[in-house]
N, C-alpha and C positions, 0 to 999 in steps of 0.2 A: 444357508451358509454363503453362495454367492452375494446374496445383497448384503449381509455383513462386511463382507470382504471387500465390496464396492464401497459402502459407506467408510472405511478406515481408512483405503489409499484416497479415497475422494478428501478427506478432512487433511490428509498427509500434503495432498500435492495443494491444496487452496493454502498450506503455511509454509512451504518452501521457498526459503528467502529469497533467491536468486530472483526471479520474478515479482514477489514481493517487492523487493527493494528498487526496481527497474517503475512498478508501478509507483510505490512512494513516491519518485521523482519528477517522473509524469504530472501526477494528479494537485501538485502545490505552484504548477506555473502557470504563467496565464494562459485563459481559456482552458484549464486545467479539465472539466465534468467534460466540455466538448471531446479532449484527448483520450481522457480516462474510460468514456464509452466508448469509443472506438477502440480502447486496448482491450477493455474485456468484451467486446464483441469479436475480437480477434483471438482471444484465449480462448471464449466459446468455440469460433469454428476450430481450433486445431484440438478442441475434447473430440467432438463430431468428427472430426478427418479421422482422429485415431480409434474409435469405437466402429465409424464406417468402415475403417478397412478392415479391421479386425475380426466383421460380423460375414464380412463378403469372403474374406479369407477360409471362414471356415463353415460357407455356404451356408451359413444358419444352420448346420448340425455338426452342433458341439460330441468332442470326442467321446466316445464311450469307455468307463470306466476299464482301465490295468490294459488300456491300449497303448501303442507307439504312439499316436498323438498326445493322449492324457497323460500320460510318463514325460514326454518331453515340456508338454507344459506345466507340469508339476515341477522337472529340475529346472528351470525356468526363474519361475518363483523361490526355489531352494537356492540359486545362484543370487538372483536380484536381494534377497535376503542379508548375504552372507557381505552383497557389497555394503548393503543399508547399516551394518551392522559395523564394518572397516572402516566406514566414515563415521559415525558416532563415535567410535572409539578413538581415531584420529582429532575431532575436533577438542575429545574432553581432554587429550593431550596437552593441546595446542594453547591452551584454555590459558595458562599463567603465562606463555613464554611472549617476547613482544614480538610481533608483527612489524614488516617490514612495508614502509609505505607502497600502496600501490597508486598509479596514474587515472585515474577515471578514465570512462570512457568517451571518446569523441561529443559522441550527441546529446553529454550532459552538459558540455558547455554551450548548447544551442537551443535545450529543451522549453525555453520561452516562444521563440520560432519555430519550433516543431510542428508542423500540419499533420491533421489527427489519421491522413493515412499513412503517415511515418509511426509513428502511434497502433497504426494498425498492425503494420507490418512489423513493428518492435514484438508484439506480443507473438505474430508467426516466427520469430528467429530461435535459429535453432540450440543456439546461444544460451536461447534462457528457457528452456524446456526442461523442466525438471525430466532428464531422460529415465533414469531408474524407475520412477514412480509411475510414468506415463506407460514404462513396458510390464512393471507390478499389472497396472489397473489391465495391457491388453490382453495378459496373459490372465485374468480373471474373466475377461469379457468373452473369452473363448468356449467359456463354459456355457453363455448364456446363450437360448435360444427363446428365438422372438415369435411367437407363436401365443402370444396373450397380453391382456393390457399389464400384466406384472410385473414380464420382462420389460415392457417400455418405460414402465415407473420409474425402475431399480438402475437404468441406463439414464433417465432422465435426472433422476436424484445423485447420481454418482457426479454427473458434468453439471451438476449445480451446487453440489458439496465441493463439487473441485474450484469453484467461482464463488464460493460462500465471500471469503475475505475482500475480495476484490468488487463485490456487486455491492456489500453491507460498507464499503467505506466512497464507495460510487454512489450511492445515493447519502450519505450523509453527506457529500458535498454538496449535492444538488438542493438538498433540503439546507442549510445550513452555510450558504457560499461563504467564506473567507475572502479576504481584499485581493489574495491572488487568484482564486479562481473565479471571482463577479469580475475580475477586469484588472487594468494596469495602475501600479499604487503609484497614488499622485506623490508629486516629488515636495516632501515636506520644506526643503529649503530655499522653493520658489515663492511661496504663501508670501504676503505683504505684512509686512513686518507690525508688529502689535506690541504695545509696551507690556510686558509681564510674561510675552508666552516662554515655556517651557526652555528651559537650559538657555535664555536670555536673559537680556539684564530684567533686574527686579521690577515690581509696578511701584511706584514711588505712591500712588493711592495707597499699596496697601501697609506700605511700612510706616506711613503716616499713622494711620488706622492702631497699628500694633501699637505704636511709642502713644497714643492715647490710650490702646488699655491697657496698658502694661507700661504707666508712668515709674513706676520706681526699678524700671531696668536700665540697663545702659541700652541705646540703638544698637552697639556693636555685638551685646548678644541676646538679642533678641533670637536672633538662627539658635542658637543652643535651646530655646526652649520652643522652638514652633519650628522644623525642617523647612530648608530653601532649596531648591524651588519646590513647592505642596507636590505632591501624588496628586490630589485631588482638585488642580485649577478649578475646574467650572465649580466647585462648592466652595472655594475662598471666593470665587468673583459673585458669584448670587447671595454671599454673606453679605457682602459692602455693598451692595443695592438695596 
């Protein structure tokens, strides 16, 4: 029953938006994988800071059953509950009615220059600590004693199910860089100018081209039957070669 309970609050807190959403922002700017290891190397240690204390707290001899410890950690989780359950009902409220802008936070308008111990340190703030779920999971961990490789599996698997989202979209970057996190996007409007590119004027080769194969049109609507400027430049220019 404990590793049940570990594996549920661990999948709860790896999709708790508030951090979620802090990583999303993180991980799309530049040097983005460099940031984004650093933030979930910093969500790793505050899983570890809160299983460690939790383990030392209760000496490694978890309460014995219909005790004053075991009772209190039982209404515990009966309370954390009852909040988890205040706020669902709050949000499916909330769900039609409109929302009032809010201000971002500071370090989103800076998160290009952000160094990845700021990044580190984002993920230890206390700001964005899913608290509820972080005191679900200690008040489960109180039960566990560590006295076999089972218990270390089921404390291991819990702070890796809690990084599940965060590790699985951390390596897809790495594997898979995008133009913001390989580096900074060159600035398309500085490029040396090219007859035909993209949202410029037309390539005079190719409308020549067109009013040849398509003699019994007018030139002026040629665009009506062939879109200007193509989707697909580099396949109209390897056409006329």
């Amino acid at each position: 029953m404990l590793v049940l309970n570990l594996m549920l609050i661990g999948v709860a807190v790896a999709l708790d938006p508030l951090p979620l959403t802090a990583f999303l922002v993180v991980l799309p700017s530049q040097r983005g994988t460099v940031k984004g290891a650093a933030f979930v190397f910093g969500w790793l240690v505050s899983l570890a800071i809160v299983v460690t204390v939790t383990v030392l707290a209760t000496g490694n001899n978890p309460p014995k059953p219909a005790t004053v410890p075991s009772l209190a950690s039982l209404a515990i989780k009966i309370a954390l509950g009852l909040v988890l359950v205040r706020i669902a009902i709050r949000h499916i409220r909330a769900r039609g009615r409109p929302k009032p802008p809010k201000k971002p936070p500071k370090w989103q308008e800076h998160v290009d220059n952000m160094s990845p111990w700021f990044a580190l340190a984002l993920a230890l703030a206390p700001t964005l600590q899913p608290w509820v779920l972080i005191g679900a999971g200690a008040a489960t961990v109180v039960e566990a004693k560590l006295d076999s490789w089972q218990s270390f599996l089921a404390l291991f698997l819990y702070c890796a199910l809690a990084s599940s989202s965060y590790l699985a979209m951390e390596i897809y970057a790495v594997i898979r860089p995008g133009p913001r996190t390989a580096g900074p996007v060159p600035d398309l409007d500085r490029r040396p100018h090219r007859p035909g590119d993209y949202r410029r004027e037309p390539d005079h080769r190719l409308v020549a081209h067109r009013q040849q194969a398509l003699p019994h049109h007018h030139p002026d609507r040629i665009n009506l039957i062939t879109p200007w400027p193509p989707p697909g430049r580099s396949a109209y220019r390897s056409f006329l070669a």
